[in-house]
Z-matrix of the N, CA and C atoms (Angstrom, degrees):
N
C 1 1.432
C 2 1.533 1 110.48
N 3 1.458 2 93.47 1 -44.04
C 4 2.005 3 85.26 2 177.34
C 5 1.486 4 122.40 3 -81.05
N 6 1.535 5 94.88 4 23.61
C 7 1.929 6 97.10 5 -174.17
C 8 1.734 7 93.16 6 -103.89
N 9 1.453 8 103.40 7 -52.72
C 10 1.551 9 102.34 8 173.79
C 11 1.448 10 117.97 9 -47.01
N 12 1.941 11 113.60 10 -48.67
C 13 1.322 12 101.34 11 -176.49
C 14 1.936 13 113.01 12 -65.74
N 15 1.265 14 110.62 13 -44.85
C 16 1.971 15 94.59 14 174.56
C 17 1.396 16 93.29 15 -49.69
N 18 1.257 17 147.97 16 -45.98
C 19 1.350 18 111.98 17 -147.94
C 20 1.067 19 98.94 18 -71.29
N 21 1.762 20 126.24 19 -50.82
C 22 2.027 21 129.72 20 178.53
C 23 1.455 22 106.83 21 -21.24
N 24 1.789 23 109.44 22 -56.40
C 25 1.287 24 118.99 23 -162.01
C 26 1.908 25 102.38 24 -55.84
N 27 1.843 26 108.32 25 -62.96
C 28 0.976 27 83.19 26 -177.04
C 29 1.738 28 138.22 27 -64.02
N 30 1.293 29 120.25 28 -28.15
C 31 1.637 30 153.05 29 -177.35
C 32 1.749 31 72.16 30 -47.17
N 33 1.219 32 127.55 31 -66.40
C 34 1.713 33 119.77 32 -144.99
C 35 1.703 34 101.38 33 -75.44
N 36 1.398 35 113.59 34 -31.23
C 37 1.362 36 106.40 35 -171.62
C 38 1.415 37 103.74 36 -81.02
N 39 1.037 38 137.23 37 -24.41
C 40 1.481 39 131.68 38 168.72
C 41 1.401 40 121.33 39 -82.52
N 42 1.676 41 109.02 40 -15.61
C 43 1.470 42 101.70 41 156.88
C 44 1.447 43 116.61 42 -73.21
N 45 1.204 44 132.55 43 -24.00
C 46 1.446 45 156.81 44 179.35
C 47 1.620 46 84.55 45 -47.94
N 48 1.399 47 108.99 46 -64.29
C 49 1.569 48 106.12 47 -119.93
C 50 1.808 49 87.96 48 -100.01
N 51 1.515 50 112.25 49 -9.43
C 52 1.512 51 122.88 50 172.40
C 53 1.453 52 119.04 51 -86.41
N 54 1.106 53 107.20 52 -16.62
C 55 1.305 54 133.36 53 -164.94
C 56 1.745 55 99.06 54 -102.35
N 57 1.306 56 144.36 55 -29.58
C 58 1.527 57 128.00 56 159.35
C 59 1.311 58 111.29 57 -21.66
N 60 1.583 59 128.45 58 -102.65
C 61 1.168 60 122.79 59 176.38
C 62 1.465 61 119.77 60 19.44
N 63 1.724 62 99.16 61 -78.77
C 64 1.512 63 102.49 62 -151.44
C 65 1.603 64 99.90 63 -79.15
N 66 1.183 65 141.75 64 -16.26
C 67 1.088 66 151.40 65 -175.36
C 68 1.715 67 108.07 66 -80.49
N 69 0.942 68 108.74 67 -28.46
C 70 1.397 69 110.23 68 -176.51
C 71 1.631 70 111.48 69 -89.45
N 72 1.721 71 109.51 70 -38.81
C 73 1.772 72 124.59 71 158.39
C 74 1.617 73 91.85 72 -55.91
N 75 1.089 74 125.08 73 -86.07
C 76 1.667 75 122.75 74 -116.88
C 77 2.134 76 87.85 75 -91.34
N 78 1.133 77 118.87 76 26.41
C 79 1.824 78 123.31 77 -176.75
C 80 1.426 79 89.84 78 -150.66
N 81 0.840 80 127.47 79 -4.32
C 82 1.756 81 122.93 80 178.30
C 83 1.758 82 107.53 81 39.10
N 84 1.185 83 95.36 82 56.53
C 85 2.015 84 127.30 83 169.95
C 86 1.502 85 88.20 84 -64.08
N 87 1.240 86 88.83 85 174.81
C 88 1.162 87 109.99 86 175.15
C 89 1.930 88 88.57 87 -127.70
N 90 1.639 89 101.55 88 171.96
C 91 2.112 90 93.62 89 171.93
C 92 1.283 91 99.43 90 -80.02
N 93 1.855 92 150.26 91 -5.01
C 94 1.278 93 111.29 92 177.15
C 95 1.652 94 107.78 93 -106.13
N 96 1.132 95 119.21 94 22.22
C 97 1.600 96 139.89 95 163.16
C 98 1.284 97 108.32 96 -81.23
N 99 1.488 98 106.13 97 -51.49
C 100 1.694 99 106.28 98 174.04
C 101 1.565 100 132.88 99 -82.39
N 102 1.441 101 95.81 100 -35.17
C 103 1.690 102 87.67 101 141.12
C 104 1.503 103 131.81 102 -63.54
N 105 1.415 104 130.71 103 -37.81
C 106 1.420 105 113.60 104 164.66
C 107 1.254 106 121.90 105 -55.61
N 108 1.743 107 134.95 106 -30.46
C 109 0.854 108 133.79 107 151.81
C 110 1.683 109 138.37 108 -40.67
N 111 1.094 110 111.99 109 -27.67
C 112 1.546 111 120.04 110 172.80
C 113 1.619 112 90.50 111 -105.12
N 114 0.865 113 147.62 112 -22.11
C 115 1.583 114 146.04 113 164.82
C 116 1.397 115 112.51 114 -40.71
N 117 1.240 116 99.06 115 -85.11
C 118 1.686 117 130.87 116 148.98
C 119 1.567 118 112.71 117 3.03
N 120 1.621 119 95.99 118 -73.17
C 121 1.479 120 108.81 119 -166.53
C 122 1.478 121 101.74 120 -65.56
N 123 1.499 122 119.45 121 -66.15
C 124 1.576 123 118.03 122 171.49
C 125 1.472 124 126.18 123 -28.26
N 126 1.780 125 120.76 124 -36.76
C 127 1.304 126 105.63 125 161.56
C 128 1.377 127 126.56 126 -72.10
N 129 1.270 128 94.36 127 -47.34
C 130 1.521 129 105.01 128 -177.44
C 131 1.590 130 115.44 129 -38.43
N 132 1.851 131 112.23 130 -33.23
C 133 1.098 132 116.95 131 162.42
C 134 1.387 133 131.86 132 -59.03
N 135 1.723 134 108.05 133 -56.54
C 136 1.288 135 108.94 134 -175.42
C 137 1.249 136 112.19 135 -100.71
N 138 1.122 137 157.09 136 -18.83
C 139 1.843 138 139.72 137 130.92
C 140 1.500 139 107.14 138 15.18
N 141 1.469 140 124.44 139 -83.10
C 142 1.318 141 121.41 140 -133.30
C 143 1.343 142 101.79 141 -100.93
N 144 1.604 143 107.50 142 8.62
C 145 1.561 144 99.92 143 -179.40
C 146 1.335 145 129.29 144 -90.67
N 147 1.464 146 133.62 145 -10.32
C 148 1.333 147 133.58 146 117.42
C 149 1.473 148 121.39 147 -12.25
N 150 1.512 149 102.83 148 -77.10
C 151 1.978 150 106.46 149 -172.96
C 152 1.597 151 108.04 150 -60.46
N 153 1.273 152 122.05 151 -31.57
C 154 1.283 153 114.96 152 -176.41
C 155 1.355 154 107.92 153 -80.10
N 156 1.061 155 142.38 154 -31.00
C 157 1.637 156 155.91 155 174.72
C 158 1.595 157 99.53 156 -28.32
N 159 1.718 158 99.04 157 -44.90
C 160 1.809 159 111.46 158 -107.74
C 161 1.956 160 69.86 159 -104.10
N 162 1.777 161 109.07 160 -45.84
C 163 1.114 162 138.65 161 177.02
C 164 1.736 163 103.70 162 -34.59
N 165 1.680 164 95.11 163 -58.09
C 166 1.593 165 100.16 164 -151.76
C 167 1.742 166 93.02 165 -87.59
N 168 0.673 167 116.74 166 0.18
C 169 1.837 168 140.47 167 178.20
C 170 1.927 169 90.50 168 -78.60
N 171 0.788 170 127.62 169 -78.42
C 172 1.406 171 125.03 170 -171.71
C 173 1.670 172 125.08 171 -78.89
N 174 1.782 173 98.66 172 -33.73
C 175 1.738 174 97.28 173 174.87
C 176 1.713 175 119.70 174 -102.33
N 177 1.312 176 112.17 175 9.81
C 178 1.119 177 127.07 176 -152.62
C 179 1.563 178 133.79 177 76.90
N 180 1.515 179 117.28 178 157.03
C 181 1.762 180 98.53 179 -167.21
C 182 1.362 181 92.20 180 -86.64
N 183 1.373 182 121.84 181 -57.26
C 184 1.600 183 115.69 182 -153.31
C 185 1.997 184 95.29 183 -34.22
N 186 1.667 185 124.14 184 -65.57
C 187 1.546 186 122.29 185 -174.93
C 188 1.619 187 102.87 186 -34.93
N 189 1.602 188 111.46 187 -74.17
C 190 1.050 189 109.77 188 172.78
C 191 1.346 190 139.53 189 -19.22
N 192 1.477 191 109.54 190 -49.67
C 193 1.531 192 121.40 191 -177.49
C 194 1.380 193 114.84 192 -81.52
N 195 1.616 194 130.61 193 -37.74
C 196 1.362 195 159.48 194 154.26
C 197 1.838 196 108.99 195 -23.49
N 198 1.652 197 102.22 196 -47.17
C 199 1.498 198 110.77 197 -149.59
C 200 1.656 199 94.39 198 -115.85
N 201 1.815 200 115.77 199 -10.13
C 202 1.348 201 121.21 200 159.31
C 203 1.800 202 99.58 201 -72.76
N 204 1.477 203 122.90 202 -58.32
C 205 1.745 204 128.13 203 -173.08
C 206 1.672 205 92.78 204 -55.52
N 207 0.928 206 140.54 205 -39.69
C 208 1.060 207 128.00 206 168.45
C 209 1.410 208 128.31 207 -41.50
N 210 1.414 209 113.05 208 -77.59
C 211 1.185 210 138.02 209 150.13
C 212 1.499 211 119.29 210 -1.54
N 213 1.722 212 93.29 211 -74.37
C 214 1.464 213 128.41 212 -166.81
C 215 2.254 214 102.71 213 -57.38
N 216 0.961 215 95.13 214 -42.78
C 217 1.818 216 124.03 215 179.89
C 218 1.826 217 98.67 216 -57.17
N 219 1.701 218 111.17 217 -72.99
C 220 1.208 219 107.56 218 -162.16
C 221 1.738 220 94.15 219 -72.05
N 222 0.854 221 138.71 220 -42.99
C 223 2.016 222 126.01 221 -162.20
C 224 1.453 223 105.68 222 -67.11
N 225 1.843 224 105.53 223 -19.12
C 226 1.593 225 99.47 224 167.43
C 227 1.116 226 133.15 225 -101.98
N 228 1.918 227 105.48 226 -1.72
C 229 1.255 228 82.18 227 143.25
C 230 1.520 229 118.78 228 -89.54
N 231 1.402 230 125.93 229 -42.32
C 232 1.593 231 114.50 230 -169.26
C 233 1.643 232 88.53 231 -32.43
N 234 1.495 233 158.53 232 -66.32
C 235 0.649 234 144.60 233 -111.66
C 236 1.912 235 107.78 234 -96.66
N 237 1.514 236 99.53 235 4.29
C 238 1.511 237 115.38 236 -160.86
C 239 1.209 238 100.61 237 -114.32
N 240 1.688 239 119.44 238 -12.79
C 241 0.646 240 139.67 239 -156.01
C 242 1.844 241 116.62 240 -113.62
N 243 1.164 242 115.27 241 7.83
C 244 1.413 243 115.85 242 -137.07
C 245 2.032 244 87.87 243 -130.50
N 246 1.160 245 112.18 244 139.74
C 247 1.394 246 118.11 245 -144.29
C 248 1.070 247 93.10 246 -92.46
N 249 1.883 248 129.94 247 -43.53
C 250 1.441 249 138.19 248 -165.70
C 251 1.653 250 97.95 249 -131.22
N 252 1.548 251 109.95 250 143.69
C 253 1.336 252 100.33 251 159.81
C 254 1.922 253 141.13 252 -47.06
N 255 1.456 254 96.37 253 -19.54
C 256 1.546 255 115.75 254 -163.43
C 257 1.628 256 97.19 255 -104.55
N 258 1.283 257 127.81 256 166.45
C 259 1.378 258 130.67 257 -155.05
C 260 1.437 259 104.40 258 -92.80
């Protein structure tokens, strides 16, 4: 299970990072909108991976990891979902 999830992880960051272009055409970005956007995503990644470590350390990982895919699912869509790059 944790071989599939690195691969998600990587598969998503290169859709991220293939995906500028069209994000910057089809939201009428500007390029330093779309760089905060892959900015963005990279923290959003590595932030919580300490607390979840520390998390899946005390409640178990499989919950831990379960209620991160969760997580990980709904912010992409709000994020699929989201009309302009800017708030």
């Amino acid at each position: 299970m944790l071989c599939v999830s690195f691969f998600m992880i990587c598969l998503d960051a290169t859709v991220v990072n293939v995906a500028v272009p069209d994000i910057r055409a089809s939201l009428g970005a500007s390029l330093n909108d779309a760089v905060w956007v892959n900015s963005a995503y990279a923290l959003c990644y590595a932030v919580p991976l300490i607390l979840a470590g520390r998390l899946g350390d005390r409640y178990g990982p499989k919950r831990i990891f379960l209620i991160g895919l969760a997580g990980f699912t709904a912010a992409s869509l709000a994020c699929a979902l989201a009309p302009t790059p800017r708030r």
